[in-house]
C-alpha positions as CSV (number, residue, x, y, z in Angstrom):
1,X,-11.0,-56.8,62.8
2,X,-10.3,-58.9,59.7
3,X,-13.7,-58.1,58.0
4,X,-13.5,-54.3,58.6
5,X,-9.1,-55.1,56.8
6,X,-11.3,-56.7,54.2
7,X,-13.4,-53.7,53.8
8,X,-10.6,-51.5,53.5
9,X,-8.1,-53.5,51.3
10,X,-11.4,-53.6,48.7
11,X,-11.2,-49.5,48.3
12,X,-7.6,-49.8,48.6
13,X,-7.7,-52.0,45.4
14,X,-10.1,-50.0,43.9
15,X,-8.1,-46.3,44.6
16,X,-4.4,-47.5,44.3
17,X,-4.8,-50.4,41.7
18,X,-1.8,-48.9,39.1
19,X,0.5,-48.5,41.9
20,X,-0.4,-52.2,43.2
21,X,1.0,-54.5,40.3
22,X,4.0,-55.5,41.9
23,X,1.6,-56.8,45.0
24,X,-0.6,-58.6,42.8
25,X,1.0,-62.0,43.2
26,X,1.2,-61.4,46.8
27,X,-2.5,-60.5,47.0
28,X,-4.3,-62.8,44.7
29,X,-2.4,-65.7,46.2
30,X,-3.2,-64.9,50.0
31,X,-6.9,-64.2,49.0
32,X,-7.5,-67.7,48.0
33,X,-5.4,-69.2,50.9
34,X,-8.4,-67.7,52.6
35,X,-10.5,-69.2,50.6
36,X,-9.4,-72.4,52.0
37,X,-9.5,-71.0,55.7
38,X,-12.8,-72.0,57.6
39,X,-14.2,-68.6,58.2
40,X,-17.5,-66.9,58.9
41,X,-19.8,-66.8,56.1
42,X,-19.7,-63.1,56.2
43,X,-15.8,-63.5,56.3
44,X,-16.0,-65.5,53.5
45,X,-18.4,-62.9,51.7
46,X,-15.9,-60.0,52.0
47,X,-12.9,-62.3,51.3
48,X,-15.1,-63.2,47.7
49,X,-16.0,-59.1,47.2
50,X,-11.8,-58.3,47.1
51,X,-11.0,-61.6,45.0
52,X,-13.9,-59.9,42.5
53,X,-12.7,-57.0,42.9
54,X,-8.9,-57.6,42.4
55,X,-10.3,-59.6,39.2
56,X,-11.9,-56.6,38.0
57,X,-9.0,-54.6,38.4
58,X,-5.9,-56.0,37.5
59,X,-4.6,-57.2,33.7
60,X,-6.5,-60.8,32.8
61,X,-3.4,-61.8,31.8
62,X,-0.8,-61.2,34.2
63,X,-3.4,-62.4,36.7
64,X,-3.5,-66.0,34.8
65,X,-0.1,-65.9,34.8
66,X,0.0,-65.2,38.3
67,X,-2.3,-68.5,38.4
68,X,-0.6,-71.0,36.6
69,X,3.0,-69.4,38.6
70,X,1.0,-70.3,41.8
71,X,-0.3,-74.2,40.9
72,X,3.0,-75.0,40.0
73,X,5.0,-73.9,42.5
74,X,6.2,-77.0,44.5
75,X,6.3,-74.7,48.2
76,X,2.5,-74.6,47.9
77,X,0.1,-77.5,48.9
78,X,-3.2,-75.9,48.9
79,X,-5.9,-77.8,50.7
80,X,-9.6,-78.7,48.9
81,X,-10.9,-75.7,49.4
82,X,-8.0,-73.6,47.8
83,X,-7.6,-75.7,45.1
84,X,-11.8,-75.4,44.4
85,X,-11.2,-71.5,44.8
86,X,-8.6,-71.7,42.4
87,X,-10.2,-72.8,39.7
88,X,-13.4,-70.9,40.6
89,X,-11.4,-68.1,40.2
90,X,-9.5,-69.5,36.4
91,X,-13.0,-70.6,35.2
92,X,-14.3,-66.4,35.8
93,X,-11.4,-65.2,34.8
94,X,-11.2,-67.2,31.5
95,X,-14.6,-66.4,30.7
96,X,-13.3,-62.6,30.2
97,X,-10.5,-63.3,28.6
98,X,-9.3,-62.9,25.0
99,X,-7.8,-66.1,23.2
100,X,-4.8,-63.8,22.8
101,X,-4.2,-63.4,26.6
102,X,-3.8,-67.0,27.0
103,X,-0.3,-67.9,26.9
104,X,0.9,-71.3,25.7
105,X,3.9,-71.5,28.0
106,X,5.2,-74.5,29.7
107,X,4.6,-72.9,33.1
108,X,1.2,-73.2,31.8
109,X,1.2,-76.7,30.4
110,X,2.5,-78.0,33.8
111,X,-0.2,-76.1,35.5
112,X,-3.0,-77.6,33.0
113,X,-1.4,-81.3,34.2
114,X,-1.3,-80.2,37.5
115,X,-4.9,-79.2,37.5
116,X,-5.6,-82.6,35.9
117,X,-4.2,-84.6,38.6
118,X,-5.8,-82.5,41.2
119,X,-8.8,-84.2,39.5
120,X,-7.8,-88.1,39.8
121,X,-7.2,-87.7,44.0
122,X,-9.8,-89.6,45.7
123,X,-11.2,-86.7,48.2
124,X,-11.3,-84.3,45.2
125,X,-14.9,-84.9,44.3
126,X,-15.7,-81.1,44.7
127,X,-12.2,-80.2,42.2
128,X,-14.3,-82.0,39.5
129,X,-16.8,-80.0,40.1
C-alpha cells in the first residue's frame, strides 16, 4: 500500500506542484524521515524518485531554507540515516543552485554548526561521508 501512496504522491507532485508550496515543509521533511526508516529496497527506490522529484519541482531556495529550518529545529533528533539523507539531499540540491539562492542567515549558520557537530559523534562515520 505505501509504494503504490508513493507512486501516486510522485504525479501528485508533478500535476499540483504550484498549489503545493504551503506543504513543502511538510513533505520534504517526512520524505527523509523515511529515508531513515528501514524499508524495502524498492520502498526505498520510490521514496528516492519523490525526494527527486520534489527537488525538481519546488524553488531551490525555499527548499534550502526548508533544510537548514529542519536541522535546527531542537523537536527533531534524526537518526544516521536521516541525517546522511539530509545532506545527500543539501549536497544535490546545492549543486543546482545559484550563489544568490544561498542565504547567509543565522538560521543558516546554526545549521552549518550543526551539520559540523553531526560530524565529530563517534557513530557518524557514514555523516563524513
Amino acid at each position: 500500500v505505501f509504494s503504490m501512496f508513493l507512486e501516486t504522491l510522485v504525479d501528485f507532485i508533478t500535476v499540483h506542484r504550484e498549489d503545493l508550496q504551503d506543504w513543502l515543509f511538510v513533505l520534504l521533511t517526512q520524505l527523509l524521515k523515511k529515508m531513515g526508516a528501514d524499508l524495502l529496497g524498492s520502498v526505498q527506490a520510490k521514496v528516492q524518485k519523490a525526494l527527486d522529484v520534489t527537488r525538481e519541482s519546488f524553488p531551490f531556495d525555499q527548499q534550502f531554507n526548508i533544510l537548514m529550518r529542519f536541522i535546527v529545529d531542537q523537536t527533531q533528533t534524526p537518526n544516521l540515516k536521516v541525517k546522511v539523507a539530509i545532506l545527500k539531499y543539501i549536497e544535490s540540491l546545492a549543486r543546482q543552485m545559484d550563489p544568490a539562492d544561498f542565504v547567509n542567515s543565522s538560521e543558516t549558520r546554526l545549521a552549518v554548526s550543526r551539520i559540523i557537530t553531526w560530524t565529530t559523534e563517534p557513530k557518524s562515520s557514514d555523516v563524513r561521508k
